[in-house]
VOGU-3710 file (C-alpha; in Angstrom, 3 decimals, decimal comma):
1> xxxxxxxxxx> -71,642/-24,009/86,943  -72,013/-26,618/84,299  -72,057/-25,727/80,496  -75,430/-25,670/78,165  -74,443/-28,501/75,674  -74,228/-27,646/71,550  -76,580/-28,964/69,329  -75,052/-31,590/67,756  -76,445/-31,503/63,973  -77,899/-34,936/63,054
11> xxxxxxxxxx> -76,654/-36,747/59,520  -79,504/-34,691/57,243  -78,184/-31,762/58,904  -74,625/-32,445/58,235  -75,417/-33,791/54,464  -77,501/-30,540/53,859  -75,091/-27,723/55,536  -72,372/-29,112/52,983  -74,082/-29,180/50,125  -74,891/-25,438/50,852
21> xxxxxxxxxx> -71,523/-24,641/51,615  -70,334/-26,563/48,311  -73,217/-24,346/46,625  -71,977/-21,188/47,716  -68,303/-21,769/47,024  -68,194/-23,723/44,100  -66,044/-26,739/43,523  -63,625/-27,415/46,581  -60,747/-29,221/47,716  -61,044/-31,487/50,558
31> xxxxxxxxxx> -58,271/-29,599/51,857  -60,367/-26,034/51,329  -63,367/-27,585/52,871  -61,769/-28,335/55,891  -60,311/-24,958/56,383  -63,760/-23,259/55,599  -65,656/-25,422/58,613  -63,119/-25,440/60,913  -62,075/-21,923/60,571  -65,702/-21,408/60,660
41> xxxxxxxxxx> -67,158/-23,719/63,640  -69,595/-25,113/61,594  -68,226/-28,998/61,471  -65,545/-30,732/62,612  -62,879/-32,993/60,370  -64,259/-36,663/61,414  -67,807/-35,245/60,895  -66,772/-33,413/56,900  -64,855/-36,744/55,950  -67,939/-39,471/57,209
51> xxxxxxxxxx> -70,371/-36,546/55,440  -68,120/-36,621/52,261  -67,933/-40,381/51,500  -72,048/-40,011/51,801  -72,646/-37,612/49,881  -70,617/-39,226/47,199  -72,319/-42,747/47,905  -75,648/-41,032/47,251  -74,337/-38,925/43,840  -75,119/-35,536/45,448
61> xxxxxxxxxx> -71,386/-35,047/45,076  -68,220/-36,126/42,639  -64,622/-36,445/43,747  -62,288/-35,840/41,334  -58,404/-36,466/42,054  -55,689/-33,411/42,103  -52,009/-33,192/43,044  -52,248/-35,000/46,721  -56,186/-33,826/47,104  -59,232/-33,948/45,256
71> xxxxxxxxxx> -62,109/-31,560/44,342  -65,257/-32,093/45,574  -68,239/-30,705/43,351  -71,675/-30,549/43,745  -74,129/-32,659/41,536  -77,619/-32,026/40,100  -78,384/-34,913/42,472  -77,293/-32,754/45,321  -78,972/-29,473/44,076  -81,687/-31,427/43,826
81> xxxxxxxxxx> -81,548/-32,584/47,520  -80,662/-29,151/49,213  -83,598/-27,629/47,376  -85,574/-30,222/48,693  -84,787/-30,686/52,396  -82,790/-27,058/53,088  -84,996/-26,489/55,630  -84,162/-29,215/58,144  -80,573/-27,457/58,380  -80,291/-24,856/61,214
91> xxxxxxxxxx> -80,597/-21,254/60,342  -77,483/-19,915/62,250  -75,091/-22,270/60,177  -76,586/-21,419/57,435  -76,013/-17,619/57,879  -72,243/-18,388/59,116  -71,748/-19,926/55,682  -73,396/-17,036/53,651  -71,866/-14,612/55,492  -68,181/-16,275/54,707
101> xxxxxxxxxx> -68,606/-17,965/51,411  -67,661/-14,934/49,317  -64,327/-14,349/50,793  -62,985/-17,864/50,806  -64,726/-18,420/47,747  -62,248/-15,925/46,439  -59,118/-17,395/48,461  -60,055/-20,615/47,125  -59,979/-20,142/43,738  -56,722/-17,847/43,986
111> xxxxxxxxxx> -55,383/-21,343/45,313  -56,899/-23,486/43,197  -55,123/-21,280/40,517  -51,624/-20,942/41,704  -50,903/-24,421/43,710  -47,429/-24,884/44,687  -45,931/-27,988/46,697  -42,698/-29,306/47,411  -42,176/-33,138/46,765  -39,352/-35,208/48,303
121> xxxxxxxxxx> -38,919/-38,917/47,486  -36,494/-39,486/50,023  -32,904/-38,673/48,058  -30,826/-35,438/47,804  -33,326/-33,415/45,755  -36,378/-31,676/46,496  -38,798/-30,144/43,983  -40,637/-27,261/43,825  -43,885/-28,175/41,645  -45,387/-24,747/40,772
131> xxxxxxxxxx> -48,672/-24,438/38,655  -51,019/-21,801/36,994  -54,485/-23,568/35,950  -57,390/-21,877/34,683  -61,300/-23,325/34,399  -59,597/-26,640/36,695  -56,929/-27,338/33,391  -53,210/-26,522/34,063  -51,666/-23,650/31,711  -48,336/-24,309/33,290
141> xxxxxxxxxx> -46,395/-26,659/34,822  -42,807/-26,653/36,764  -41,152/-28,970/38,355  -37,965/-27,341/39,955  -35,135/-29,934/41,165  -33,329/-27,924/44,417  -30,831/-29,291/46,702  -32,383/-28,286/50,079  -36,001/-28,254/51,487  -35,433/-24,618/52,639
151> xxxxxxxxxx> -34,506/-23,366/48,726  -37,673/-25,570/47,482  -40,166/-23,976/50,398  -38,571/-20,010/49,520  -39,690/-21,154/45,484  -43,312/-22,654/47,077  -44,130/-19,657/49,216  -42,342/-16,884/46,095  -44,922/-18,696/43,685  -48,273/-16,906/44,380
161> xxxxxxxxxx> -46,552/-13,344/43,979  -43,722/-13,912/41,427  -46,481/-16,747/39,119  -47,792/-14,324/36,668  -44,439/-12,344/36,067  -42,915/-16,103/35,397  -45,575/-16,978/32,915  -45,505/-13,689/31,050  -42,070/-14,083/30,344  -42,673/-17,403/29,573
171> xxxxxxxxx> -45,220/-16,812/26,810  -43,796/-13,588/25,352  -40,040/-14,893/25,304  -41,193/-17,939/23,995  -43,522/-16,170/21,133  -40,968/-13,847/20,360  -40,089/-14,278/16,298  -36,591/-15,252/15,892  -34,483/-12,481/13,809
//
């Protein structure tokens, strides 16, 4: 028995199911984009990054740099567009993304807010960069030197439960009036 073959969504259809997914989770990272339409089956990797670099030729999108990513935003340009030609973009992809924007919307911007990585340039140290930034501007900063990979990944993965302990100690020691 041979299989029905997919649709395969032409370039419009592409262009316009990301700039609905962009509009209903807000400013992404490449790396958050991916996960949403994989995770999702709405678009593979080779199909997001060719789709990307158009969208940003034509202005319906910006790309601005972060901490080994960047974060993709929609423009009026591309409001603009996706009110205009919506239509041409398959109904069932459209309802996958609506039905799943809210709760990676929410994921995304826990990550966005807390982003932790480990950097290694290739000598004994490793370090743990841990951040807390609000409205896309970073409140907090640090850059932990550790002697092993292991110590530096237990500091990454501690970060998203132990961050806003850290920083209220941080801001309350720090404000404290000297006697």
């Amino acid at each position: 028995m041979t299989d029905i073959p997919q649709h395969k969504p032409d370039s419009m259809q592409l262009r316009m199911l990301l700039l609905h997914t962009l509009d209903k989770l807000g400013p992404s990272t490449n790396m958050q984009l991916i996960a949403f339409m994989v995770e999702n089956d709405l678009m593979n990797y080779f199909d997001l990054q060719d789709t990307l670099y158009r969208l940003q030729d034509n202005g319906q999108i910006t790309r601005a740099p972060l901490a080994n990513d960047f974060l993709v935003s929609l423009t009026e340009a591309g409001q603009q567009a996706l009110r205009l030609f919506i239509g041409r973009t398959m109904d069932s992809q459209l309802s996958r993304v609506d039905s799943a924007a809210q709760q990676y919307r929410a994921r995304f911007q826990r990550e966005r807010q807390l982003a932790a990585r480990i950097e290694h340039d290739g000598g004994e140290e490793y370090h743990a960069v841990l951040e807390i930034n609000e409205m896309q501007r970073p409140m907090l900063r640090i850059d932990i030197s550790l002697p092993t990979s292991d110590l530096a990944q237990r500091y990454k993965d501690n970060w998203p439960q132990k961050a806003q302990a850290i920083y209220d100690a941080i801001v309350f020691g720090l404000g404290e009036e000297q006697p």
